[in-house]
DSSP file (Angstrom, degrees, kcal/mol; ACC not computed):
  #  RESIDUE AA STRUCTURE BP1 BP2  ACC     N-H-->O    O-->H-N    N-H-->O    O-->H-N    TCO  KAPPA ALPHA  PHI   PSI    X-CA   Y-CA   Z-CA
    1    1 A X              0   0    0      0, 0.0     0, 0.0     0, 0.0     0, 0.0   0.000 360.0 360.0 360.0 128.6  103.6   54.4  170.7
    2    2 A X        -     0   0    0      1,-0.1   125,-0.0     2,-0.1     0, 0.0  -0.091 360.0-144.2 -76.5-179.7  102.5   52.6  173.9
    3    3 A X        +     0   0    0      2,-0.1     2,-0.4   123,-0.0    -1,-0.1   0.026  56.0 128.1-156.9  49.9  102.9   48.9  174.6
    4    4 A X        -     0   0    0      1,-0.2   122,-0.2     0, 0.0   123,-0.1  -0.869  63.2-103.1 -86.6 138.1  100.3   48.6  176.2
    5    5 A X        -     0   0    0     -2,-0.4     2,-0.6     1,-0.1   121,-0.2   0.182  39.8-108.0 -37.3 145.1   97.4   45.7  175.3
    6    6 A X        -     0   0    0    119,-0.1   119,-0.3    -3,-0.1     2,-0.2  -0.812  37.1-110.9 -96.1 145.8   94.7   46.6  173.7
    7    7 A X        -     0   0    0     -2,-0.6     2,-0.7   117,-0.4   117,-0.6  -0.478  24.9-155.0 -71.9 130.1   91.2   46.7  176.1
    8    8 A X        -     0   0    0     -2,-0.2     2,-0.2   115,-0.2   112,-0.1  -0.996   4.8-157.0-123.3 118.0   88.8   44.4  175.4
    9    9 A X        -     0   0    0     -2,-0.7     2,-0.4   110,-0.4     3,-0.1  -0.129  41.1-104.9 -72.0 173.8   84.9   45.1  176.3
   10   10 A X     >  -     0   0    0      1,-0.2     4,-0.9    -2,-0.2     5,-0.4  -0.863  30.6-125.6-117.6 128.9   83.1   41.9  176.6
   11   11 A X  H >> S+     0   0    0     -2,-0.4     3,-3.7     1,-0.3     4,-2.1   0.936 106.2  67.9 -59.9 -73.8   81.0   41.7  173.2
   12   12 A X  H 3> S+     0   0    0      1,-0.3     4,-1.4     2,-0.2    -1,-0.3   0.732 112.0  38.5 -32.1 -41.7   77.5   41.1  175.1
   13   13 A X  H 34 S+     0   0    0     -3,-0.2    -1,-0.3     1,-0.2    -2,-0.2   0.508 106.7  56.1-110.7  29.5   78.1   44.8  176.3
   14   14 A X  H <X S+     0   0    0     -3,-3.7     4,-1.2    -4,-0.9    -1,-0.2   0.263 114.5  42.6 -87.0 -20.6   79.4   46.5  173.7
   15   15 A X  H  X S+     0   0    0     -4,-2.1     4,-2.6    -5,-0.4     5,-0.3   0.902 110.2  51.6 -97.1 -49.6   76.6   45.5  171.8
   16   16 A X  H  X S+     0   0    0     -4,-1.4     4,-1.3    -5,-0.4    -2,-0.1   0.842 119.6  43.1 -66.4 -29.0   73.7   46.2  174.6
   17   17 A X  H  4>S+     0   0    0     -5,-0.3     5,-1.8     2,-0.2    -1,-0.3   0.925 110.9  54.8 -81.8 -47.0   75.7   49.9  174.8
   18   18 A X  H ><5S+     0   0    0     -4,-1.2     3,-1.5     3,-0.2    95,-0.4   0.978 115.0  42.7 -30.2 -72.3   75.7   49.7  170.7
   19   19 A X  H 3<5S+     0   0    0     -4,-2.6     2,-0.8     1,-0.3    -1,-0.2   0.885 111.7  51.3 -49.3 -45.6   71.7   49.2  171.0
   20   20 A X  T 3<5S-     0   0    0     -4,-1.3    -1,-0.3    -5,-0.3    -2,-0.2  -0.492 117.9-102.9-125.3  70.1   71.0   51.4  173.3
   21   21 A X  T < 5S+     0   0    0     -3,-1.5     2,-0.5    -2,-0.8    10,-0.4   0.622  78.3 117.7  61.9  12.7   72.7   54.5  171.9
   22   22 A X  S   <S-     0   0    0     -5,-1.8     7,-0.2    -6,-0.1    -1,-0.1  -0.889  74.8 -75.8-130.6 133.9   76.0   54.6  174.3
   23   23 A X     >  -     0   0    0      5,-2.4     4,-1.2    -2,-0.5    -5,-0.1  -0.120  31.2-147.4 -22.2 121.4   79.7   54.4  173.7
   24   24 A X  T  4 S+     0   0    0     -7,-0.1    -1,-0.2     1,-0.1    -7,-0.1   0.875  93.2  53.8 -65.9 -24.1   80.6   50.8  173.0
   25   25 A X  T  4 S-     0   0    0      1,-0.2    -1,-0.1   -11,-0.1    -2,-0.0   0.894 135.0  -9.0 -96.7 -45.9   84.2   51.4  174.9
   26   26 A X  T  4 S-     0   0    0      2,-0.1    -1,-0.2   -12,-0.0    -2,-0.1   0.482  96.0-109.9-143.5   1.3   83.3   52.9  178.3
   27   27 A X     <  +     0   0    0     -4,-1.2     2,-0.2     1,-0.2    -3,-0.1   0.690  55.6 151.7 109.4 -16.9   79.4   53.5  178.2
   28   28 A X        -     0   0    0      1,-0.2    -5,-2.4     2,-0.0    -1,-0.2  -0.553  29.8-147.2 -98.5 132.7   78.9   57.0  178.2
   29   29 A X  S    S+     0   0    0     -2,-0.2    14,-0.3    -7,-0.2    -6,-0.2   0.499  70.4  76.0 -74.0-139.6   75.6   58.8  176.4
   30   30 A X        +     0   0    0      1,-0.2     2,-0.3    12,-0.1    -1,-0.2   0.580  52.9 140.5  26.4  46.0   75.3   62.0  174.7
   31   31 A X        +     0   0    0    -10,-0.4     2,-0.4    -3,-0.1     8,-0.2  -0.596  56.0  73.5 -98.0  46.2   77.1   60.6  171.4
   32   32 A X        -     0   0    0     -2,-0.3     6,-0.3     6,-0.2     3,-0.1  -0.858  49.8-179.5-169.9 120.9   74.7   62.6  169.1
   33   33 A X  S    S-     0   0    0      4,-2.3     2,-0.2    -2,-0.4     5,-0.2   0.592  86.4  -0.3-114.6  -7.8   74.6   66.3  168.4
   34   34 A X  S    S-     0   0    0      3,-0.8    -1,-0.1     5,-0.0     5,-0.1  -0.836  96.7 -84.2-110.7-166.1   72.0   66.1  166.3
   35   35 A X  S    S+     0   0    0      1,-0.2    72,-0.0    -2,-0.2     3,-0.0   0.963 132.0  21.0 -71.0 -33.6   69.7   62.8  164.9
   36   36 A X  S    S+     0   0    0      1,-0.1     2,-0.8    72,-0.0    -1,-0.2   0.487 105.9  89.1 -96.4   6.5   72.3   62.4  162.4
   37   37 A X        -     0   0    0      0, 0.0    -4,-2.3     0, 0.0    -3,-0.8  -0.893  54.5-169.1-105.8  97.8   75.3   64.0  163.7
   38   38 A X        -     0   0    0     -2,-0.8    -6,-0.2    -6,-0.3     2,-0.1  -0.620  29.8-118.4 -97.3 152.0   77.3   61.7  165.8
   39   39 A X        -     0   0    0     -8,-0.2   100,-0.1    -2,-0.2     3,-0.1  -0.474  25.2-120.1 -82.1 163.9   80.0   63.6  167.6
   40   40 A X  S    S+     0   0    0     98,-0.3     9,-1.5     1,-0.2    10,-0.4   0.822  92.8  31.0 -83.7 -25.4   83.9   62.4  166.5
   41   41 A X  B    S-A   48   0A   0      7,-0.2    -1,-0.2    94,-0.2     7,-0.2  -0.980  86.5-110.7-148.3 154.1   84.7   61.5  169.6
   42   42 A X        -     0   0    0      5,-0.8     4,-0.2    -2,-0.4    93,-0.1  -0.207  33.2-137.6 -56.9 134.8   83.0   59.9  173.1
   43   43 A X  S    S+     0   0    0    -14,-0.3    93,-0.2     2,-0.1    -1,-0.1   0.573  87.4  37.3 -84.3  -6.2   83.1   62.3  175.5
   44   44 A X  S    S+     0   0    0     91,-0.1    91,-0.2    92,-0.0    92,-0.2   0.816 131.9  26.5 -54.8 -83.8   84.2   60.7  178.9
   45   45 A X  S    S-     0   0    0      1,-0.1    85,-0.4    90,-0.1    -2,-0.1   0.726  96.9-132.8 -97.0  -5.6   86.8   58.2  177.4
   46   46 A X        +     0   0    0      1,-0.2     2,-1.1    83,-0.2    84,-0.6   0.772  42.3 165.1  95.3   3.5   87.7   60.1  174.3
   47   47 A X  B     -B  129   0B   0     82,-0.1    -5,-0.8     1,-0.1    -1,-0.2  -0.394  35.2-127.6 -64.8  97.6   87.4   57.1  171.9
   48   48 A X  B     -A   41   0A   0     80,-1.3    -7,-0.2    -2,-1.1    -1,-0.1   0.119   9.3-152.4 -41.0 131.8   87.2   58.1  168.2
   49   49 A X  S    S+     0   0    0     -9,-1.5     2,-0.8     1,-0.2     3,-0.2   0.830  80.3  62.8 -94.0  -7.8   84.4   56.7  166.5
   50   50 A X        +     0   0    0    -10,-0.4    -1,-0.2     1,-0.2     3,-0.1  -0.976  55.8 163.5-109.5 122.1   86.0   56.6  163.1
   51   51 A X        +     0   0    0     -2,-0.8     2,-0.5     1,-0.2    -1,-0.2   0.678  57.6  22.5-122.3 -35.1   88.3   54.6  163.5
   52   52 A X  S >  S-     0   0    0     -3,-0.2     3,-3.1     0, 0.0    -1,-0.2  -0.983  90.3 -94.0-124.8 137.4   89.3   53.6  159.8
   53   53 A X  T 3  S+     0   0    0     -2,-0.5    -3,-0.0     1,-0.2    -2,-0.0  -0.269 113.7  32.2 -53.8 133.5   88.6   55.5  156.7
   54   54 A X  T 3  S+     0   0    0      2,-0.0     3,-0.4    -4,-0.0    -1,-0.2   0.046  83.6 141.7 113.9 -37.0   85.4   54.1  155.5
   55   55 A X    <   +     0   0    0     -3,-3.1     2,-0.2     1,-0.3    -2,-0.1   0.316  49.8  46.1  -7.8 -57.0   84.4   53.5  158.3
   56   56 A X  S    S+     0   0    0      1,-0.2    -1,-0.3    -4,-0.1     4,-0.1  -0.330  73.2 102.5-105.7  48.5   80.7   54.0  158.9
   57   57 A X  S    S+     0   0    0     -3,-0.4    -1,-0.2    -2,-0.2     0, 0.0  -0.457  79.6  82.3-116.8  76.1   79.5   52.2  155.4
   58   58 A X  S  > S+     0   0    0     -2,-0.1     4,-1.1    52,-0.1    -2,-0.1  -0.046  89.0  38.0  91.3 -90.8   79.0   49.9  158.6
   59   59 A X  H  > S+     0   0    0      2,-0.2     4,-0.6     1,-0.2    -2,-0.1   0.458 103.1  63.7-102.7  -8.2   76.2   51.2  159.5
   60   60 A X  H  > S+     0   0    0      2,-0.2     4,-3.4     3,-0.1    -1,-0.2   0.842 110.4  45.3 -54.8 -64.9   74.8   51.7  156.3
   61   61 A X  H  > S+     0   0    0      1,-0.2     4,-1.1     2,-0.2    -2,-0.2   0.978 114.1  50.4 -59.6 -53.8   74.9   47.6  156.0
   62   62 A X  H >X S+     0   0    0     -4,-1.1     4,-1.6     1,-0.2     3,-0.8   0.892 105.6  52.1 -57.6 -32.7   73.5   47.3  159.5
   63   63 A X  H >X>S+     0   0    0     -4,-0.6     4,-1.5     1,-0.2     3,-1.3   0.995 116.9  51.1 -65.0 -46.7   70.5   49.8  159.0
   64   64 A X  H 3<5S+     0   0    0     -4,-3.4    -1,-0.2     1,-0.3    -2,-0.2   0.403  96.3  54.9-106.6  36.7   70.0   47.5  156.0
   65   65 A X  H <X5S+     0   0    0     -4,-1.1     4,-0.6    -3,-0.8    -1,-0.3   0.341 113.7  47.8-104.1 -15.4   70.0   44.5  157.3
   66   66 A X  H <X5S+     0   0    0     -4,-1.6     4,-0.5    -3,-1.3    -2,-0.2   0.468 110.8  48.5 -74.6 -13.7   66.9   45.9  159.9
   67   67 A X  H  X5S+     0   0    0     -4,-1.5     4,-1.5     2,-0.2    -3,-0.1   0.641 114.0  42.9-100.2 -24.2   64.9   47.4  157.6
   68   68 A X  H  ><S+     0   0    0     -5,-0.5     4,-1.5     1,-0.2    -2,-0.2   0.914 118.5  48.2-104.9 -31.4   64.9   44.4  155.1
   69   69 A X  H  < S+     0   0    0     -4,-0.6    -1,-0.2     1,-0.2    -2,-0.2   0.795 112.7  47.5-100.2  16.9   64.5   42.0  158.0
   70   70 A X  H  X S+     0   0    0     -4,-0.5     4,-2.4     2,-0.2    -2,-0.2   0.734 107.6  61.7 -44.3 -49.1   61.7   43.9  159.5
   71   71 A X  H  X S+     0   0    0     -4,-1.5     4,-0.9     1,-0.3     5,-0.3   0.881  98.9  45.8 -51.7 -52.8   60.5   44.0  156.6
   72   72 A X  H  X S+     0   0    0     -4,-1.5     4,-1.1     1,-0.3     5,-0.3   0.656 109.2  58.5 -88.9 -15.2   60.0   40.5  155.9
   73   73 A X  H  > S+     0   0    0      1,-0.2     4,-2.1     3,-0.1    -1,-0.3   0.917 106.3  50.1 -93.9 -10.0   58.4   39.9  159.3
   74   74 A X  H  < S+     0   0    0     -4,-2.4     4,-0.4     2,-0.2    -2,-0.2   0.770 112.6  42.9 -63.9 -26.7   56.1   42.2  158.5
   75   75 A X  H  < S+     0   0    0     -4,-0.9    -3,-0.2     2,-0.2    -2,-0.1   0.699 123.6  43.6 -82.4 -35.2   55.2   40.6  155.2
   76   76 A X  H  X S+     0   0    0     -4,-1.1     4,-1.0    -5,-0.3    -2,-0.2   0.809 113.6  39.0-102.1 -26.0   55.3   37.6  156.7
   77   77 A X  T  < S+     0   0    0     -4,-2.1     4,-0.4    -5,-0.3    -1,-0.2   0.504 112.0  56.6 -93.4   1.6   53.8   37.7  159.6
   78   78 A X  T  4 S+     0   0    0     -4,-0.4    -2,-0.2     2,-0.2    -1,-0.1   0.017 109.4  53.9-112.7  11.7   50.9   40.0  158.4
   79   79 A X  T  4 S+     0   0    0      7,-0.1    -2,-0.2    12,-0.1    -3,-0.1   0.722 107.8  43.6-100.2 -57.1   50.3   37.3  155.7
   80   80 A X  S  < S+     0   0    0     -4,-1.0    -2,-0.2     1,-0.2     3,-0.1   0.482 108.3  66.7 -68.9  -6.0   50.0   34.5  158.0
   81   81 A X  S    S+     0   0    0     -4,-0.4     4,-0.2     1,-0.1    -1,-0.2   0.437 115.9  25.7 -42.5 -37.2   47.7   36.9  160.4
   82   82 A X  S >  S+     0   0    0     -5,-0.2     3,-0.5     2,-0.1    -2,-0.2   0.353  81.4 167.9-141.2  38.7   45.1   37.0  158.0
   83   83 A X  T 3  S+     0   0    0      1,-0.3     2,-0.5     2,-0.1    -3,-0.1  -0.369  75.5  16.9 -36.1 121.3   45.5   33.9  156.0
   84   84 A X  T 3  S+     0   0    0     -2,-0.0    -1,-0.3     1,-0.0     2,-0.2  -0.449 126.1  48.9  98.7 -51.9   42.5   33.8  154.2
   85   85 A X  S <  S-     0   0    0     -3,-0.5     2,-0.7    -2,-0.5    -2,-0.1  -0.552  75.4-170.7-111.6  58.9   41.3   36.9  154.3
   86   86 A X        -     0   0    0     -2,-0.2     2,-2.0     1,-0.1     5,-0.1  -0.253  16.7-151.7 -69.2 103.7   44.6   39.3  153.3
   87   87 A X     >  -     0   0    0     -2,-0.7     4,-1.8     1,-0.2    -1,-0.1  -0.499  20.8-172.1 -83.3  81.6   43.6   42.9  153.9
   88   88 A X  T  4 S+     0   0    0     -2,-2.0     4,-0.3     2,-0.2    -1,-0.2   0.406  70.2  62.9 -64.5   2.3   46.3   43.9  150.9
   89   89 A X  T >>>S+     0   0    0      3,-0.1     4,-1.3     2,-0.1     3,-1.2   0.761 108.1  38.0 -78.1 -74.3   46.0   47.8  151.5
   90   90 A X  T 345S+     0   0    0      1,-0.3     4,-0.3     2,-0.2    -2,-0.2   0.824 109.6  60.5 -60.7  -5.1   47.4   47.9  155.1
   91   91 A X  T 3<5S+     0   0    0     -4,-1.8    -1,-0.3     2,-0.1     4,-0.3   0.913 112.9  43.3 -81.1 -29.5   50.0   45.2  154.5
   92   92 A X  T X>5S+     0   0    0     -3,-1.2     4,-4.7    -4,-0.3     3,-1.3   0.959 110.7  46.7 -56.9 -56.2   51.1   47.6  152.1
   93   93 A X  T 3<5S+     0   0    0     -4,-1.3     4,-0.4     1,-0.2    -1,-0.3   0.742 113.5  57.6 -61.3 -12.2   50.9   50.7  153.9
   94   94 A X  T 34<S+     0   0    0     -5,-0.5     4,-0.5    -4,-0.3    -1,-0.2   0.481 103.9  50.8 -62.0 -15.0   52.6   48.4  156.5
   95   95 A X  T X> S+     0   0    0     -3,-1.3     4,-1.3    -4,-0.3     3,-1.0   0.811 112.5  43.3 -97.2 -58.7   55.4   47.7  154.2
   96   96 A X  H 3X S+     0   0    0     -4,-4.7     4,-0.8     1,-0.3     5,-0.2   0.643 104.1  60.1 -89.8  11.3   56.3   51.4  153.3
   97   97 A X  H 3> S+     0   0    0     -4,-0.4     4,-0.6    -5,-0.3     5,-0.5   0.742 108.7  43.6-109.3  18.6   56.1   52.6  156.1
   98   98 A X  H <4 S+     0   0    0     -3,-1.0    -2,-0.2    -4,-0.5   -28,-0.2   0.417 117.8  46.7 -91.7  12.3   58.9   50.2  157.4
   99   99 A X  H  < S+     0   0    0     -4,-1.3    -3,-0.1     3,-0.1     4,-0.1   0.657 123.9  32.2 -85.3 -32.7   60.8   50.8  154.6
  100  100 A X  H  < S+     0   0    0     -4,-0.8     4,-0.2    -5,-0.2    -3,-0.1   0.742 130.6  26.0 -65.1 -47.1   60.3   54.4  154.7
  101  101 A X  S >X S+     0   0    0     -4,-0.6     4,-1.6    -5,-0.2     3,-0.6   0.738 111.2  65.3 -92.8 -35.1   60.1   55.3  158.2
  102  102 A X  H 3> S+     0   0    0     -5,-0.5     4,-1.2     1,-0.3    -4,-0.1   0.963 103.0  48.1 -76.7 -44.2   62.1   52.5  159.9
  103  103 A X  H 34 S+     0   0    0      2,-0.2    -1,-0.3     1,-0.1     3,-0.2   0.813 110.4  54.6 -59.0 -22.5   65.6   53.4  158.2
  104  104 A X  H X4 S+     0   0    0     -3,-0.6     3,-1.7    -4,-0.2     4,-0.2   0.982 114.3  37.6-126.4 -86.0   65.1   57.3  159.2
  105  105 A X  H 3< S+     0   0    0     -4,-1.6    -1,-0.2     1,-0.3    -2,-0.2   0.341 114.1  53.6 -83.2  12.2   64.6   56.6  162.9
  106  106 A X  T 3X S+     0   0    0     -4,-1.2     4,-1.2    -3,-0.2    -1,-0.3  -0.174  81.6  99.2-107.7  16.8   67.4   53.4  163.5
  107  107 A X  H <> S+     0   0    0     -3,-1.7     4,-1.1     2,-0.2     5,-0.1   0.779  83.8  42.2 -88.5 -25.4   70.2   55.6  162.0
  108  108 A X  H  > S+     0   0    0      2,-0.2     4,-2.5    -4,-0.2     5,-0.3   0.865 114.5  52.8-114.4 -41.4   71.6   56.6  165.3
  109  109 A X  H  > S+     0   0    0      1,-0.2     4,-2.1     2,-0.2    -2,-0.2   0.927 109.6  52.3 -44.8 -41.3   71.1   52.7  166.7
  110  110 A X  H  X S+     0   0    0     -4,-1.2     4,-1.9     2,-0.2    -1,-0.2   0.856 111.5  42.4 -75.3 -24.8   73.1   51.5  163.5
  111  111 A X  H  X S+     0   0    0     -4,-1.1     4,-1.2     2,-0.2    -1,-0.2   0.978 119.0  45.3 -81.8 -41.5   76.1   53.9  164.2
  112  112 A X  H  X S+     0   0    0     -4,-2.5     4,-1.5     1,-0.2    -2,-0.2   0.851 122.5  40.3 -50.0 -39.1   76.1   53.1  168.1
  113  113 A X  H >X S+     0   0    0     -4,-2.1     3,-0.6   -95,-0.4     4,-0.5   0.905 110.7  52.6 -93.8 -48.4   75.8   49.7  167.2
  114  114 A X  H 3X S+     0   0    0     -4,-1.9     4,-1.7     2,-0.2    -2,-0.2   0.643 109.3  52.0 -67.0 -40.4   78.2   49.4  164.2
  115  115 A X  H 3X S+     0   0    0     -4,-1.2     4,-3.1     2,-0.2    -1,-0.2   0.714 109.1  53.1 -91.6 -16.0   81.2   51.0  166.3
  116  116 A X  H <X S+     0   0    0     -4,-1.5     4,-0.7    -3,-0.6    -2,-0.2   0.927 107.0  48.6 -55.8 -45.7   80.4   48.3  169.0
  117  117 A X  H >X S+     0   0    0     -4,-0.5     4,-2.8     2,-0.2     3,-1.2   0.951 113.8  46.4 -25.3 -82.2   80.7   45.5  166.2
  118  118 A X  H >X S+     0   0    0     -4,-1.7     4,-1.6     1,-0.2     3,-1.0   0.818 114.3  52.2 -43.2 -69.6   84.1   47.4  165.4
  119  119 A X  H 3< S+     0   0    0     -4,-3.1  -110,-0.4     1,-0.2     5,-0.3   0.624 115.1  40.9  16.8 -60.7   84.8   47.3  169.5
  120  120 A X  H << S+     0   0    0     -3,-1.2     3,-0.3    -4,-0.7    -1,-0.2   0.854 120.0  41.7 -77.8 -48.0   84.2   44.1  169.5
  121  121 A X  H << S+     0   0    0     -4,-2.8    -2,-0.2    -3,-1.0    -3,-0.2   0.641 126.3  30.5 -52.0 -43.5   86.2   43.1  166.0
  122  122 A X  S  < S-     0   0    0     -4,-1.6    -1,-0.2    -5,-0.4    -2,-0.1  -0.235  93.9-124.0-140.5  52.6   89.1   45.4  166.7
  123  123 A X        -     0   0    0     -3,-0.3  -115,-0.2  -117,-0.1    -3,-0.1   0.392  26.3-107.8  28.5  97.3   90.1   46.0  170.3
  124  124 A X        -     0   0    0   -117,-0.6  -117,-0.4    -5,-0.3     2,-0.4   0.014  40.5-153.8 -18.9 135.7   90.3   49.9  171.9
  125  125 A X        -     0   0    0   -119,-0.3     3,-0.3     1,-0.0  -119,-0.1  -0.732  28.7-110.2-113.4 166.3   94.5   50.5  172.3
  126  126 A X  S >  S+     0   0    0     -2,-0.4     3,-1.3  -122,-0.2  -121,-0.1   0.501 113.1  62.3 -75.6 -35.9   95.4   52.9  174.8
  127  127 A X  T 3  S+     0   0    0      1,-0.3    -1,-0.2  -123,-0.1    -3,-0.0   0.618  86.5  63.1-102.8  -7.4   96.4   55.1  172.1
  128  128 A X  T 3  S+     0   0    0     -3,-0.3   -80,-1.3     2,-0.1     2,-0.4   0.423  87.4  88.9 -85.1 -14.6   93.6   55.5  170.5
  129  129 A X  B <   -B   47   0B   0     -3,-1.3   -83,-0.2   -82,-0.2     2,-0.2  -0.839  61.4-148.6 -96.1 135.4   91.8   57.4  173.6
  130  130 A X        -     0   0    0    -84,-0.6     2,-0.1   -85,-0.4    -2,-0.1  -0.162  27.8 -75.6 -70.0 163.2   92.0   60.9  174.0
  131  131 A X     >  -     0   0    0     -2,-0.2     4,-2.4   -85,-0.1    -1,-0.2  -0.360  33.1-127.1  15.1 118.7   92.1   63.2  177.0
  132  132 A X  H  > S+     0   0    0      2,-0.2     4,-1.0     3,-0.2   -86,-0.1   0.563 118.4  47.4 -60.6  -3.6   89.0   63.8  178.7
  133  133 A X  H  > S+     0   0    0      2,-0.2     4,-1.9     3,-0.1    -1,-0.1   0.932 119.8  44.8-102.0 -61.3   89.7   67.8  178.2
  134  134 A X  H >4 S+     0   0    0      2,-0.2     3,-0.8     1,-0.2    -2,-0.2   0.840 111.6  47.1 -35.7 -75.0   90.6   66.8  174.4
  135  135 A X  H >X S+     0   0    0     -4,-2.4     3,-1.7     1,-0.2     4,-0.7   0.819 116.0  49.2 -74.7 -36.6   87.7   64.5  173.6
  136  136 A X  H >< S+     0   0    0     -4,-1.0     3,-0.6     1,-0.3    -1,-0.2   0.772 107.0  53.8 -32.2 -45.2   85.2   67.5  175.3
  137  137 A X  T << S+     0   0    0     -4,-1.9    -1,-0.3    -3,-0.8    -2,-0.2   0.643  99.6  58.8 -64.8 -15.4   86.5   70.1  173.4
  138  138 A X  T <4        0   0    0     -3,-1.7   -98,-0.3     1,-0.2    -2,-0.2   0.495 360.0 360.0-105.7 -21.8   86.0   68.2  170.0
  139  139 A X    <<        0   0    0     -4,-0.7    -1,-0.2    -3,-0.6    -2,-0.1   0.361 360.0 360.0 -84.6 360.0   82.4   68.2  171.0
């Protein structure tokens, strides 16, 4: 076991790597082997991305806490758009398809973004990074 400190990222970029698809821990892309398939661990620093069993119900919460408040600015601002005159087909078809559509293509934001959260929540240890030769091979 080391005894070393655990690394702390600075939240504002753990989350802005979270958003935009990238390791929270060191940054790094290519986390995704397919649209749902996130790879187990970052390839440059080797970080596991499940980090506790359970783990990614997460990201589950986060997707649906985007969809449902998407949702409502859609409802809500496409009501007060046309105050008076309420075109009630296309709010609808505006409604399912961000209920439909919106969870589907923000699943890979919510897991990048949910292991930043965790990043941020629970410090990186030293021991918890792999080998760059290790985390590559897992990929």
């Amino acid at each position: 076991m080391s005894t070393q400190e655990p690394s702390r990222t600075p939240a504002p970029l753990a989350l802005w790597r979270g958003v935009t698809k990238r390791c929270a821990y060191c940054g790094s892309g290519h986390l995704f082997r397919r649209w749902f398939t996130m790879v187990e661990r970052c390839p440059r620093c080797g970080l596991g991305f499940r980090r506790l069993e359970g783990h990614w119900s997460g990201d589950i919460g986060i997707n649906t806490i985007a969809t449902f408040s998407l949702l409502w600015l859609v409802l809500i601002g496409g009501t007060l758009a046309m105050w008076g005159h309420i075109n009630y087909v296309g709010l609808g078809v505006a409604a399912a398809l961000v209920t439909f559509v919106f969870p589907v293509l923000f699943v890979p934001f919510a897991k990048t973004l949910w292991v930043a959260i965790d990043v941020i929540m629970r410090p990186v240890h030293p021991d918890e990074l792999a080998p760059a030769e290790a985390a590559s091979e897992e990929v």
